[in-house]
C-alpha positions, 0 to 999 in steps of 0.5 A: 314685069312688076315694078318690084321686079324692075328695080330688082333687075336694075340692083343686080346689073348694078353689083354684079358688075362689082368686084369682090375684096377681102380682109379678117373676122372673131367667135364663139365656137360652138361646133356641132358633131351631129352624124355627117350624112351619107354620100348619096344623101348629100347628093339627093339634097344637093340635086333638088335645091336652086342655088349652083354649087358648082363654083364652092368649095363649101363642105356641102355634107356639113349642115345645120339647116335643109339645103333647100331651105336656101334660095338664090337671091338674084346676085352671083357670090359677091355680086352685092360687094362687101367693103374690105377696105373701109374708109372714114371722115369725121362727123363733120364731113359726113354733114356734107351727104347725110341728112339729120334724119338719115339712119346709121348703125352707131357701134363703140368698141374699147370706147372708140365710136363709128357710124355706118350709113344705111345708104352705103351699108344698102348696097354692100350689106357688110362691112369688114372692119376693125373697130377699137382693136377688135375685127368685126363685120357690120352687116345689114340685109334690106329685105328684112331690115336687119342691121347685126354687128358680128365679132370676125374671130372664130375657130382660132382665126380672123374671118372675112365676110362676103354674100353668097347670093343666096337667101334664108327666109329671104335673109341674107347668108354670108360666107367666109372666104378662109373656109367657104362656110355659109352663115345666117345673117340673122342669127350670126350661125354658121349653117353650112360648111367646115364651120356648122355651128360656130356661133358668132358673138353679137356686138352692141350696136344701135340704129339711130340718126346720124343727129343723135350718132353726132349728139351723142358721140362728137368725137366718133367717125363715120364710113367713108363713100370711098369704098373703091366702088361706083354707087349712088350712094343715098339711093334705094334700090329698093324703092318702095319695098316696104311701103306695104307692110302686109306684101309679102316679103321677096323670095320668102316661101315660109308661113307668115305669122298672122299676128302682125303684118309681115313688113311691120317694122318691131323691135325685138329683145332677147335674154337667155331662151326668151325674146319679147317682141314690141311692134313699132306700130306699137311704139309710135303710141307709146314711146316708153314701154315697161317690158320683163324679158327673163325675168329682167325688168327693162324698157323700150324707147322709141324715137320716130325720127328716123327715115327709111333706107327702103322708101323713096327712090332718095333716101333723104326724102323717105318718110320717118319711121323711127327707131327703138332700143332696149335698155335695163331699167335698174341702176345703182342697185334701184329700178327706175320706172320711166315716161316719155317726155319728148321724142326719143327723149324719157323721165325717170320717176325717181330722180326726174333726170331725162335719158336720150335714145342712146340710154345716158341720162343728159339732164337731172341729178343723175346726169352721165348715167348710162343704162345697160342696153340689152340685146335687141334688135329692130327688123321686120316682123316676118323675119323675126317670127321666122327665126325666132318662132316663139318670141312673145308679142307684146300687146298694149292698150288703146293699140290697134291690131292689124293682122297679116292678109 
């Protein structure tokens, strides 16, 4: 048995022995009336794919994807507990278990903000919360490094998340506990069930520090510890995973794009039909980036001092990897052109006012000024060529190319 292999055992020990919880959630709806397939079809598929049906009450006969398309990722549904029952302490308290560097998911709602530490957010994966009013999910799925904010009201009703247990292009898919349908982490889409098809709308959110979550948002909290389960929060259960960016990734039978290596950390904006895509690899060269996604003049800034959740056994001890985020580059009827001018920190060339890693101009004429953040997201790169296939790579000089293997 492989180390790997090991430390996947030991995580599924840990949660099955978790019990499972429940709350609320919003959306789009965006329902398909694709033909319902026969019967006896329905059957076939079900007849050939790994994961049980049998404890589900899920519409298996409403699907958007192949239901062999879905694997079992080990845990039984809500083996991996998600939080029902958040808990929060002040930035203050939070000093007390995280380290400066450590990455959180920062979200504001209706001018209330809240961090949520990887090293929670690592073994329950969601989070379902109420933030300024408004129900949303907070999810994270270590094997592709995807942290997502999704609005829990969809179809008329606040939905409630769990894990399935099972993977998608080794992505994690949730479902709701009111209809038992399916959905994709990553794009946030109802895949199987009642609800195939219902879209959930993406909140804003940023992976940064929890020093810049704390710089930047002094009044904001954070999740609590007290989740009402035993973990050893601030540990990896995936120690190690993404030390080799050409591994390949756990339980992912699709093609890997041979542009970049599949555990390649990239940054990720998408507007409309287009997605623009800006390895990390990338970034840590050129911590600004100039990019054009739809048609829209924007900027990546990149700021390296940010650890890994999926590196060392303690997260506090995992080496720094960074973090990015888009922002629009035009204000007050202008297009500011920028340059890097510390770490996560940029210059515009107009007014030579600083901007921090959060967007807002800290220094300069046009301090308090706040970009416009962009869609975006950081994953890892097998996971975003997966679900977004024809996302546009951008290159950049005096950048070295490191294929697949």
């Amino acid at each position: 048995m492989t180390a790997h292999s090991r430390r996947w055992l030991i995580l599924v020990v840990l949660v099955a022995i978790a019990g499972c919880g429940a709350t609320r959630a919003r959306t789009r709806q965006a329902h398909t009336a694709a033909s319902p397939p026969s019967v006896s079809g329905v059957r076939a598929q079900l007849r050939q794919v790994t994961f049980d049906p049998a404890p589900w009450r899920t519409d298996f006969a409403r699907h958007s994807v192949p239901l062999t398309s879905i694997l079992p990722g080990g845990p039984p549904p809500d083996g991996i507990p998600p939080i029902d029952h958040p808990r929060y302490v002040s930035i203050a308290a939070a000093a007390r278990f995280l380290a400066s560097s450590e990455p959180v998911i920062a979200v504001k709602l209706s001018g209330q903000a809240r961090a949520y530490p990887l090293q929670i957010l690592i073994w329950h994966e969601i989070v379902n919360d109420t933030l300024g009013g408004v129900p949303i999910a907070v999810t994270y799925c270590p094997l592709c490094n995807s942290a997502i904010v999704l609005d829990r009201r969809a179809d008329g009703r606040t939905l409630t998340f769990g894990t399935t247990g099972n993977l998608r292009n080794s992505d994690l898919v949730m479902w709701d506990r009111q209809t038992q349908s399916w959905w994709q982490q990553f794009s946030g889409q109802a895949i199987v069930g009642t609800l195939t098809g219902t879209q959930l709308e993406a909140f804003d959110s940023q992976t940064l520090s929890f020093a810049d979550f704390r710089t930047r948002y002094p009044q904001g909290d954070v999740l609590s510890r007290d989740t009402g389960f035993q973990r050893p929060y601030g540990q990896n259960p995936y120690e190690g995973y993404d030390a080799v960016p050409t591994a390949r990734p756990f339980d992912y039978g699709g093609r890997l794009d041979p542009r970049l290596p599949p555990v390649e950390r990239v940054e990720s904006i998408t507007l409309g039909p287009d997605t623009v895509v800006v390895p990390f690899s990338a970034l840590a060269i050129h911590p600004v980036v100039p990019v054009t996604v739809s048609g829209v003049r924007a900027v990546v800034l990149f700021n390296p001092r940010v650890l890994s959740p999926l590196d060392a056994l303690k997260i506090a001890d995992s080496r720094q990897v960074g973090t990015a985020v888009a922002f629009g580059r035009g204000l007050g009827g202008r297009t500011l052109d920028f340059r890097a001018s510390g770490s996560g920190l940029m210059t515009d060339a107009q007014t030579g006012s600083v901007w921090d890693i959060t967007g807002r101009a800290i220094a300069g004429p046009l301090r308090r000024a706040q970009l416009r953040r962009l869609h975006d997201l950081n994953a890892f790169w097998f996971a975003v060529a997966a679900f977004l296939p024809h996302a546009r790579l951008l290159t950049l000089a005096g950048t070295p190319r490191r294929a697949a293997t």
